[in-house]
N, C-alpha and C positions, 0 to 999 in steps of 0.2 A: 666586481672581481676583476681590479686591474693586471697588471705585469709589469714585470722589467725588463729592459733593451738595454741591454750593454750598460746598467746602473741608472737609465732613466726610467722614470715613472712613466706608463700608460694607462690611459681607464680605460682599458679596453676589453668587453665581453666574450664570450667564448666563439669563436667564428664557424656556426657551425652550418653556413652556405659552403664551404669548402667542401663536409662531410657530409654532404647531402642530407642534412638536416641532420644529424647526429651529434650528440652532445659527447665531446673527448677529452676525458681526463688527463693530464699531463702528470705525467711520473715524477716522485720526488727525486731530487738532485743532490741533499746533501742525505750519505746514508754513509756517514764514520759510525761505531760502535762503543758503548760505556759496558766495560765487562771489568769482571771482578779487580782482575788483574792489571788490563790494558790491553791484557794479548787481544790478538786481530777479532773481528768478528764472525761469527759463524760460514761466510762465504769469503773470508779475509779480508774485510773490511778494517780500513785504518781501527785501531782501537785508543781506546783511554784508559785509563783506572774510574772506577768507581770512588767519590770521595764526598765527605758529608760536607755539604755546603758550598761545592765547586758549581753545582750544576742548576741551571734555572729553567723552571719549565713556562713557555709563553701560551697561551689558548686564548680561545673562543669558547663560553658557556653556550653556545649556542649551537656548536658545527657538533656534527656527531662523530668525526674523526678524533678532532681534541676531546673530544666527551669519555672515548674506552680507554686514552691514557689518564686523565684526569682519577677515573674510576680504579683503573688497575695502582695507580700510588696511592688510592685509599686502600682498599685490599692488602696490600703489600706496608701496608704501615712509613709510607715514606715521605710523610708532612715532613717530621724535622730534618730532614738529610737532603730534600731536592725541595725549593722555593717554586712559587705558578705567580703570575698575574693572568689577568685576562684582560682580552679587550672591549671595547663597546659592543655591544649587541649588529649596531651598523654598521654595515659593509656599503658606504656610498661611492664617491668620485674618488676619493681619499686612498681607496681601501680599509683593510681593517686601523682599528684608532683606538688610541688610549685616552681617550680625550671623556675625565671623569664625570662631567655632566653626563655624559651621556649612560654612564652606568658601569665604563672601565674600573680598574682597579687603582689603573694607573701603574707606572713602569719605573719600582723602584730600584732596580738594576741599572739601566743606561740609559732613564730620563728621555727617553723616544717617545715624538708625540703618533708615530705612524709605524705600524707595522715593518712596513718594506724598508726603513731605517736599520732593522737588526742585519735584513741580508745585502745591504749595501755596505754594514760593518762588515759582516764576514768577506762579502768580496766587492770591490767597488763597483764589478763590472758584471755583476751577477745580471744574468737571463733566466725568465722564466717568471711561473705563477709565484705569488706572493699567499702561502699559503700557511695555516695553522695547525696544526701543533707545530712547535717550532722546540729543542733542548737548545738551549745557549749553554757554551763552555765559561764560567767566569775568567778563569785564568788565562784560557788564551782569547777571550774576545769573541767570542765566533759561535754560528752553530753548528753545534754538530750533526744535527738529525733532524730532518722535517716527514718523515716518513710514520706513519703511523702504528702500523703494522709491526714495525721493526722497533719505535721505541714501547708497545705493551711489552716483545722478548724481553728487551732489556729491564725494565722494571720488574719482571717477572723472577730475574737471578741476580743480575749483577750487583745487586747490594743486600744481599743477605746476610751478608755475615757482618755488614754494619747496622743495618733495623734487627736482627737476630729474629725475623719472619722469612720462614721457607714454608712458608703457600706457593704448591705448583700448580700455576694453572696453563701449564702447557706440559703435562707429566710425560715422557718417553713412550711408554708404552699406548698412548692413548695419541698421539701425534698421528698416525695414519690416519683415522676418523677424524678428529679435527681438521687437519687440511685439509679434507674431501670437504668437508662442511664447510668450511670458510670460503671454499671453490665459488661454490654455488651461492654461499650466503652474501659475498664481494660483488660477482658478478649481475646478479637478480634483484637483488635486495636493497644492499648497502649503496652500490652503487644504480641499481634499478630504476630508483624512483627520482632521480639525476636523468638518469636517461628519459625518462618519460617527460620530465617535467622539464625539461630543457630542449626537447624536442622541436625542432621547428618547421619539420613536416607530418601530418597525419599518422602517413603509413608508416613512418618511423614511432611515432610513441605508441600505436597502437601495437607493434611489434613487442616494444619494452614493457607495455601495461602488462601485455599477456605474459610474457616471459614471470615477471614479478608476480601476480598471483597463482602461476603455475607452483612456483619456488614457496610461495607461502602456503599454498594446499600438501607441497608435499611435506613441509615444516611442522604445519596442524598432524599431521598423519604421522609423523617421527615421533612427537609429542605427547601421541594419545598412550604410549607406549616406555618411552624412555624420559624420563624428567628433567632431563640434561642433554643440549644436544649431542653429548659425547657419550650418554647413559647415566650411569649412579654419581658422576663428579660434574661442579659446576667448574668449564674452565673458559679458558679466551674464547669462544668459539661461542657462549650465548655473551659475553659482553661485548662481542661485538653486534651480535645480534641483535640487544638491547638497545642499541643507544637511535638503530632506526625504528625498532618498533616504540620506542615512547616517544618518539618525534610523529608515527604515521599518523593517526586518528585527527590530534591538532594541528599540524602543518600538511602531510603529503596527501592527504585523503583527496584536499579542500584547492589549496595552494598546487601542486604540482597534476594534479587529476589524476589521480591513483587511487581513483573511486570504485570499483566494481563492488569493493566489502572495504568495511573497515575492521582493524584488531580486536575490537568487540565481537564483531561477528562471528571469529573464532574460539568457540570454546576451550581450545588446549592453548593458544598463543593467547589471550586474555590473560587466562588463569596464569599461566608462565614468564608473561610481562609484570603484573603483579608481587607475584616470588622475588621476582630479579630488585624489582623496585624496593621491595619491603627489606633486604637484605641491608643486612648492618651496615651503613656508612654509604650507601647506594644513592638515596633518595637525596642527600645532603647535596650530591654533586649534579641535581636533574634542577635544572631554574626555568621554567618553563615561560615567564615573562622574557628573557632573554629570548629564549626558541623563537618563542613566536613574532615580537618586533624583527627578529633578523628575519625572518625569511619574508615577512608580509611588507615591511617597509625597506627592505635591500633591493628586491628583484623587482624594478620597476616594468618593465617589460611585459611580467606575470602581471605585476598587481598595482598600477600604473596611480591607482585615487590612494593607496596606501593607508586604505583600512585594516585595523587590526581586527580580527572575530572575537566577539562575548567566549565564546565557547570552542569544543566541547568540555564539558564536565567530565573527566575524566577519574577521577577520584580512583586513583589509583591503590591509596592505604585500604579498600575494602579486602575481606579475605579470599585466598585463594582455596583451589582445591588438590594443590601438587603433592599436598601432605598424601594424597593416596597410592602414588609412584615410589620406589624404594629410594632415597637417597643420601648421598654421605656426606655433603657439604664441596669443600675443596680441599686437595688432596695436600699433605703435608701439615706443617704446624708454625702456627702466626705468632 
């Protein structure tokens, strides 16, 4: 995981002797807005219009950032109106790469063999992490959004009225629960098992281990009760919480040491990982040979011989039992 310095390449790791052993996420940088109209964004963020075939989404099949947008433009029905490539599985000296041997898509927009190409387009002198999910503007060149969080919003409305799908799944009235849960779910979870597994002192990951299975007994516990972490509606708030839990079992259990249990070993989060998966157009966007090359052959550090694991078996298509919780699907109509 390199960066850039005033538009030059570094390979350089997260330096986390500074933060006394503390793994620190650095905030996205580009966060313009694609709304129906163009008007500004929610907190007044430049905006754009929403338009079919202006916009291109870049990812990793393997990060779980790029994984809840990848998921929500399936949801939201928005293959033909927004284009994706991905990159290689590998995150080496390079950074991320489109380089198709190794399993890219390859970059039929701007012909980039390297990731950190797109944000040296957008500004030459860009600093900062070189990070994915990326929207690229075709028209003006550039990205708009590397923020995650903020492009699920946007694919969430702003092109409704060109897919003619208004699935919400960030409904109004249901927004106070959901961002209490995304709180906790960002902090412990998503980002949790980052902290523990990047940890580079003891008493620091043992801090985040505990943090993170605290966050997941109380998730088992919400679970046993509401089907959805928001109740009767599936909305942003379990796909985000999906895309670490079918990463934990095969990558964070083993690879980051986020051992105490695994996803199995809870009965409501099992069963609920399952549901998420088995959901129409869900499973399509999980490539689990990508998961695991990235994370076992990237992080030298971690996993230094760059052995891949056989396992786990995870067999995710076996049946659930959520069908016992009341539930409505997602709110609106596709």
């Amino acid at each position: 995981m390199g960066l850039l310095i005033n538009g030059q390449w570094h390979d350089q790791w997260y330096d986390t002797k500074t933060h006394g052993g503390e793994f620190v996420r650095e905030s996205a940088k580009l966060r313009d807005w694609v709304t129906a109209d163009g008007s500004p964004g929610p907190d007044g963020q430049p905006g754009r219009p929403a338009e079919a075939g202006r916009y291109h989404l870049y990812v990793s099949l393997a990060c779980p950032w790029a994984h809840r947008v990848l998921i929500m433009r399936r949801l939201k029905g928005l293959e033909g109106l927004i284009g994706v490539s991905h990159t290689s599985p590998l995150m080496l000296d390079q950074g991320w790469t489109y380089q198709r041997d190794e399993g890219s898509s390859g970059d039929p927009v701007n012909g980039v063999d390297f990731h950190r190409e797109l944000y040296t387009l957008t500004d030459p002198h860009y600093t900062g992490r070189v990070t994915v999910p990326a929207l690229w503007d075709k028209q003006d060149g550039r990205i708009v959004n590397n923020e995650s969080a903020e492009l699920v919003r946007m694919l969430n409305g702003a092109f409704d009225g060109l897919a003619g799908n208004h699935l919400d799944l960030y409904p109004e009235d249901l927004r106070e629960t959901i961002d209490a849960v995304n709180a906790d779910v960002y902090e412990n979870v998503n980002n949790g098992v980052y902290k523990s597994g990047f940890a580079t002192d003891q008493g620091v990951y043992e801090k985040h281990v505990k943090a993170l299975f605290a966050s997941l007994d109380r998730l088992e516990t919400r679970l046993a009760e509401w089907r959805y972490l928001a109740g009767e509606w599936l909305t942003e708030a379990d796909i985000r919480l999906f895309t670490t839990l079918v990463r934990f079992d095969a990558v964070y259990h083993g690879h980051f040491k986020c051992n105490l249990r695994r996803i199995e070993d809870y009965p409501n989060l099992s069963n609920y990982l399952r549901e998420l998966y088995q959901w129409p157009g869900v499973a399509e966007t999980v490539d689990m040979d990508h998961i695991q090359r990235h994370y076992y052959l990237s992080h030298k550090s971690i996993n230094p011989n760059g052995i891949v694991p056989a396992g786990p078996v995870l067999a995710l298509d076996r049946p659930h039992d959520r069908d016992r919780l009341p539930g409505k699907g997602i709110r609106g109509k596709g």
